[in-house]
N, C-alpha and C positions, 0 to 999 in steps of 0.2 A: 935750864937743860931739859931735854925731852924724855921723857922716862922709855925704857926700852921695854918695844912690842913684844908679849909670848904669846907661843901659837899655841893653843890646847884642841889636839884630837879630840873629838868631842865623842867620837868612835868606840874608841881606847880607855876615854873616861866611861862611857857607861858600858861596854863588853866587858871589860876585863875589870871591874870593881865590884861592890856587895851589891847583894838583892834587897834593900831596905826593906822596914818596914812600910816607909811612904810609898816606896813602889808597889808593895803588895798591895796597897790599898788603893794604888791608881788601877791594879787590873783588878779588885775587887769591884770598884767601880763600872770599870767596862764589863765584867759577867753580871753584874744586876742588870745592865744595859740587856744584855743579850737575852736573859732570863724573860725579861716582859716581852721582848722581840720574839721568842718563840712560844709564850703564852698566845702574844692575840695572833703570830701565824696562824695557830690551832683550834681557835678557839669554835672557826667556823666548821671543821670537819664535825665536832663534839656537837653542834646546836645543827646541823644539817638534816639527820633523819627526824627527828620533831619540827625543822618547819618544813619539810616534804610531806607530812603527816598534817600539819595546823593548816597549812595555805590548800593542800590538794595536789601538789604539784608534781612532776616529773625530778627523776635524776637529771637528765638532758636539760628542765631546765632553770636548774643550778649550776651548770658548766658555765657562764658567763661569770656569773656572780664569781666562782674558783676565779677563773681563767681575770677578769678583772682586779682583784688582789694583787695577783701575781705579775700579771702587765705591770702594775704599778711597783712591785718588788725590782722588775729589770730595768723600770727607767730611775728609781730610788738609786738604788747600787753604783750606774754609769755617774749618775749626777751628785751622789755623797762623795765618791772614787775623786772627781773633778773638783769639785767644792775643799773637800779634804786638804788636796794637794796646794790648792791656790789659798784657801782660808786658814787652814788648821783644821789638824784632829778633832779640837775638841769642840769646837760649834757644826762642824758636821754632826758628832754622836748627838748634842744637846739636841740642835733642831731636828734629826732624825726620832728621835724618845718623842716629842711635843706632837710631832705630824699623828706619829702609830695612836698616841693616845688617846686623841682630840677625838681624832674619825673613830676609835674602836667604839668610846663610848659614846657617838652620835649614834653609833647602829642602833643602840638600845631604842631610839626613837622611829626606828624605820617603816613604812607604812607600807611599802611593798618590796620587790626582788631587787624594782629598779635603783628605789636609795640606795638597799644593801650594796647594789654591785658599784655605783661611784662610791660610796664610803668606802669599801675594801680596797676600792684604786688609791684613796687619798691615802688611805692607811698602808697599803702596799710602799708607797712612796718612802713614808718612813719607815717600815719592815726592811727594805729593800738597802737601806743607807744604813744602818743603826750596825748592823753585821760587820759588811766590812771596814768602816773606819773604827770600829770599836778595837776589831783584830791588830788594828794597824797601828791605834793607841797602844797597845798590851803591849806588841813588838818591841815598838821603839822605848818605851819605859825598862822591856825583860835585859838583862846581860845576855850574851849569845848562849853560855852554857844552859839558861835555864829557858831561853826565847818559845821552841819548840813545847814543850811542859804548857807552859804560861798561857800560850796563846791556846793550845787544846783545851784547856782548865774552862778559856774563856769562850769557846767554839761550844764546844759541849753542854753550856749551859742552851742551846737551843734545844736540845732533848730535856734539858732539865724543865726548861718554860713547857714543854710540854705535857709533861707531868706535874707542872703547875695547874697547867689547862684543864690536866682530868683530874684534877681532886676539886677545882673550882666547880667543874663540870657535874661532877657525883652530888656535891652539897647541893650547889645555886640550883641548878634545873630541873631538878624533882621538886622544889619550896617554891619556887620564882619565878619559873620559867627561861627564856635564853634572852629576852630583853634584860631581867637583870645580870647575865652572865657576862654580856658586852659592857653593860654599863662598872660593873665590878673591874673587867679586864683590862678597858679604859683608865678609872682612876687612878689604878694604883701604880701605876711608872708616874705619873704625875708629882706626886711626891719625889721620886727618885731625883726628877727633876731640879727641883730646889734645891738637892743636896748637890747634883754635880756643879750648879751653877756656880755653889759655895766653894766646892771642893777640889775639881776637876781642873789640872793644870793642862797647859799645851804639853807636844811633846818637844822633849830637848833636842832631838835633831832635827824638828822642825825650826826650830828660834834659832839652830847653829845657821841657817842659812839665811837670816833676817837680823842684817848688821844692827837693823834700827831695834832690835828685840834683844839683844846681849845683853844690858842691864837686866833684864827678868830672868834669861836663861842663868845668871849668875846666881839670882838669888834661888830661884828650883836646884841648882847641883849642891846649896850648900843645905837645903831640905833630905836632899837625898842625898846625905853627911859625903857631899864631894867638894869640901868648900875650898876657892883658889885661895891660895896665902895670900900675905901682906906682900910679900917683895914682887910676886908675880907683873906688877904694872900696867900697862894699857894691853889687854888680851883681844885677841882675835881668835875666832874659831874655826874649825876645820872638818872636816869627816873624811879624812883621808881613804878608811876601806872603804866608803860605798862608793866617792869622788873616783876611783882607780876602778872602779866597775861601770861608771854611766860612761857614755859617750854622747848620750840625747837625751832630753828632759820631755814631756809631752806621752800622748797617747800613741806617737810613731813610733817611739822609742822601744815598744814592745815586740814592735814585728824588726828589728834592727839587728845585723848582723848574727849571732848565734842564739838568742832570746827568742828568733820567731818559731821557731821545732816546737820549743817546750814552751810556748803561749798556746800555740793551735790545739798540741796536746790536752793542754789544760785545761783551756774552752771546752774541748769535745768533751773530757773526764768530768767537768761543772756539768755542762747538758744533760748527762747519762744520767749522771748519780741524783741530780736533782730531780729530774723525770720520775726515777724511783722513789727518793722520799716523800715526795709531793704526793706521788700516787699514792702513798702511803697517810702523810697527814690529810689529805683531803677526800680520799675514800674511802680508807681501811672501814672507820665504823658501819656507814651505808654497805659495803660489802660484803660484812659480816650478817649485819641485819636481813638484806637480801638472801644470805644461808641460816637467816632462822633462828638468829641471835636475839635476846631480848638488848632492848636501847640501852641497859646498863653493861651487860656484859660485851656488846661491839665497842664502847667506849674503853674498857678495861682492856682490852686487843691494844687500842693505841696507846694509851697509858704503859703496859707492856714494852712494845714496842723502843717506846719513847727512856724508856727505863734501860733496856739494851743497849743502847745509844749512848748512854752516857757510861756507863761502867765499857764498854766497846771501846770509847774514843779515847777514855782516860789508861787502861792497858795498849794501844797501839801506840799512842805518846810515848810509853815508859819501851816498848821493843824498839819506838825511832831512834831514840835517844841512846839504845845501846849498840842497834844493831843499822841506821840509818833509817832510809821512808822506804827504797825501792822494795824489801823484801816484805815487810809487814803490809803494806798496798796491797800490794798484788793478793797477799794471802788472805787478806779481810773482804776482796774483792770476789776471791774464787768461796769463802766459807758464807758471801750472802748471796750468790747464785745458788749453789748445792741446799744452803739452808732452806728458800723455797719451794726450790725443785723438791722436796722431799714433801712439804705441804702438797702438793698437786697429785700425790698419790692418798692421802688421806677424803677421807666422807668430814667434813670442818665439824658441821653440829653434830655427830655422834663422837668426835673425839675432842670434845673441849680441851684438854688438859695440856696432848699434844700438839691442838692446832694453835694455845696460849704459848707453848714452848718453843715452838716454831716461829714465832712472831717476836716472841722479846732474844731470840738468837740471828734472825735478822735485821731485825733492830739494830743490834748489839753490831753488826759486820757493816752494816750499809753505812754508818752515823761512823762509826770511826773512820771510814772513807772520807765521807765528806767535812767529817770536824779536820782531821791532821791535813785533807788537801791544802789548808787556809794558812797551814804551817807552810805546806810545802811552796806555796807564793810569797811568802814574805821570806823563804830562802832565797827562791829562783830572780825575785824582784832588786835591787838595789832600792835608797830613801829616795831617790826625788819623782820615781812612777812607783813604790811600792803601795799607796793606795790605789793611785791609778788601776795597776796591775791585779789588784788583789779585786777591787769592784770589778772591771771588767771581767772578769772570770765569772766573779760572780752574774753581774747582768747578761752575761753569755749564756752561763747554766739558766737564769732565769727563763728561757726560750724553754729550756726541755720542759719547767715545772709549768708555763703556762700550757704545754702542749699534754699536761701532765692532768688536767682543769676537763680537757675533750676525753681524752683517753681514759681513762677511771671508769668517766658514765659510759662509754661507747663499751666497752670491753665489759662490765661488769652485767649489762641490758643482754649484749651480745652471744657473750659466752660465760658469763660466771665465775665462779671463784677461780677455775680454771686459767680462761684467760688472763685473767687477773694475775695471777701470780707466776705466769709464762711469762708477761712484760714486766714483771717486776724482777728475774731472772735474766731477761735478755737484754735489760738494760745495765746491769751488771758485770757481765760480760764485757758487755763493749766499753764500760769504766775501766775494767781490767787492762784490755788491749791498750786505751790511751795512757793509761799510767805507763805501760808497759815504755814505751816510748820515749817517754820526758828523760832528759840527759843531765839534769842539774838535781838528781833527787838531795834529800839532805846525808850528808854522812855521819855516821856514828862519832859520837864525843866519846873522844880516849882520855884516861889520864885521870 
């Protein structure tokens, strides 16, 4: 006699059950991921004004070397987003970590701008991927109550690698120089490596949809104390909420029916916001130096900054979660326009203290923009393009940050701190305006 098939929501099992500890340890996981991911983004802004000083060179010409990073950040993202969906979560993050690492600490051997600038591309590649399929692990691991939290916990850690970057920065580069600063920023996700290899499961509603992969998905829910009973018999899986959301599977599927508004939106809101923090990680110190800054304290500017960013990201989470995304956006939007706008009326080098406060206050607006936006895709997205959807956003913005590579040297040669922090304002703005837009923001958890 045939034993009788049960269907199990595979949805229902993980929204509406505990937040283990093994789950927290799958997104602790993906925030160390992220963590080195925004270490070696930075690392090149930190060692920029000493080899413009060791080589002789121009700002102008380190915008390739930027601008090459970042190229490779937007093709990483499209092709982690794609990889993700077809392969799994979890050998997208793995070979993403291995790419960023390999190249970070080849720079160390670099002999002129030209290595630096293919190495940053190779490295961009896994910068570029390591993000959002890491996001996209967090998701699907979090219950919906704590998803939003979870994933900003784990967005946020790119400010945190930041501040990884400038304490590296402060020791290694004054003792070492900045060949050992790559080679240091390199090894250490290396390790991390090995561990996920060990540790690092797929995600469960990726294996809901891979019949030939339900013996492993059974044995992950009874990990993550969801174990099926004995009577349950031959099970089949299902994911009925997000099944009742798709209509198309693919990268069309984004611009499909009432998804394409608040994709277009989204892209422009990645653009803007990334334009701005880029301009940030990648020029703030040079620009400070430029106003007269010694090479220790332009670093401590970004460090600041990057310090904002994460206390920013992890308060705008905690008002989504009571109050939904549309209102805390907008507002984090309009307090990092005003917050620079107020810097452009200060003299930078005779008000150290204020133009420090002014920096870890935009920090603080700009970075919980862009951490909670990564929430607000993995709302607006259903499972089967929600990597899709979350990379592409990203490799989308990636256009603004590469354009972010020109613009820094151009504006900073050009016009000064000034200009500088007019396009770090106006780009703001117009994050605002796209947010403003988008029709699927998240709503407030009641109850």
């Amino acid at each position: 006699m045939t034993s009788p098939t049960t269907t199990i929501d595979i949805g229902k099992v993980l929204d509406d059950g505990p937040f283990t500890r093994f789950q927290k340890l799958i997104v602790l996981l993906t925030a160390l991921a992220v963590i080195f991911d925004g270490c070696d983004t930075q690392l090149i802004g930190f060692a920029m004004p000493i080899l413009i000083k060791e080589w002789g060179l121009t700002r102008a010409a380190f915008a390739p070397v930027v601008a090459a990073g970042l190229v490779g950040m937007a093709i990483g993202a499209a092709t982690a987003g794609l990889m993700a969906d077809r392969f799994g979560r979890r050998r997208a993050v793995i070979v993403s970590v291995v790419v960023f690492s390999v190249a970070t600490a080849a720079i160390s051997m670099a002999p002129d701008t030209t290595t630096i600038m293919l190495l940053r591309f190779i490295a961009g590649l896994g910068i570029g991927g390591a993000v959002p399929t890491a996001s996209t692990l967090t998701a699907e691991f979090s219950p919906a109550r704590f998803r939003t939290l979870a994933i900003t916990i784990t967005i946020l850690c790119i400010p945190l690698g930041g501040m990884v970057a400038g304490l590296l920065a402060s020791f290694v580069l004054p003792m070492f120089g900045w060949r050992a600063l790559f080679l240091v920023g390199g090894v250490l996700p290396m390790g991390l490596v090995v561990v996920m290899i060990m540790a690092l499961p797929e995600s469960p509603r990726f294996l809901s949809r891979r019949p030939a992969r339900w013996p492993e998905l059974k044995v992950l829910l009874a990990r993550m104390s969801r174990p099926l009973s004995a009577e349950a018999g031959d099970v089949q899986f299902v994911d009925r909420r997000e099944q009742n959301a798709e209509q198309h599977a693919g990268f069309s599927a984004l611009f499909k029916g009432d998804l394409a508004l608040d994709t277009i939106a989204i892209w422009f809101a990645f653009f803007m916001c990334l334009l701005s923090v880029y301009t940030a990680f990648s020029w703030l110190p040079t620009m400070l130096s430029s106003e007269g800054f010694s090479i220790t304290s332009a670093g401590f500017g970004l460090t600041l900054y990057n310090m904002g960013g994460a206390l920013g990201a992890l308060l705008c989470a905690l008002m989504i979660t009571r109050f939904g995304s549309r209102v805390p956006l907008l507002l984090c939007c309009l307090g990092a326009t005003l917050s620079v706008l107020l810097l452009t009326r200060l003299d930078l080098s005779s008000n150290v203290a204020a133009t420090m406060s002014g920096l870890f206050a935009h920090g603080m607006f700009v970075n919980a923009v862009q951490v909670t936006m990564v929430a607000l895709c993995a709302h607006v997205y259903p499972t089967s393009v929600r990597a899709t959807g979350t990379a592409s956003a990203f490799s989308f913005g990636r256009l603004g940050s590469i354009l972010s590579a020109f613009a820094g040297a151009s504006v900073i040669t050009s016009g000064g701190a000034f200009s500088y922090l007019v396009l770090l304002a106006g780009a703001m703005t117009l994050v605002l305006l796209a947010l403003a837009v988008v029709r699927r923001h998240i709503p407030a958890i009641t109850g």
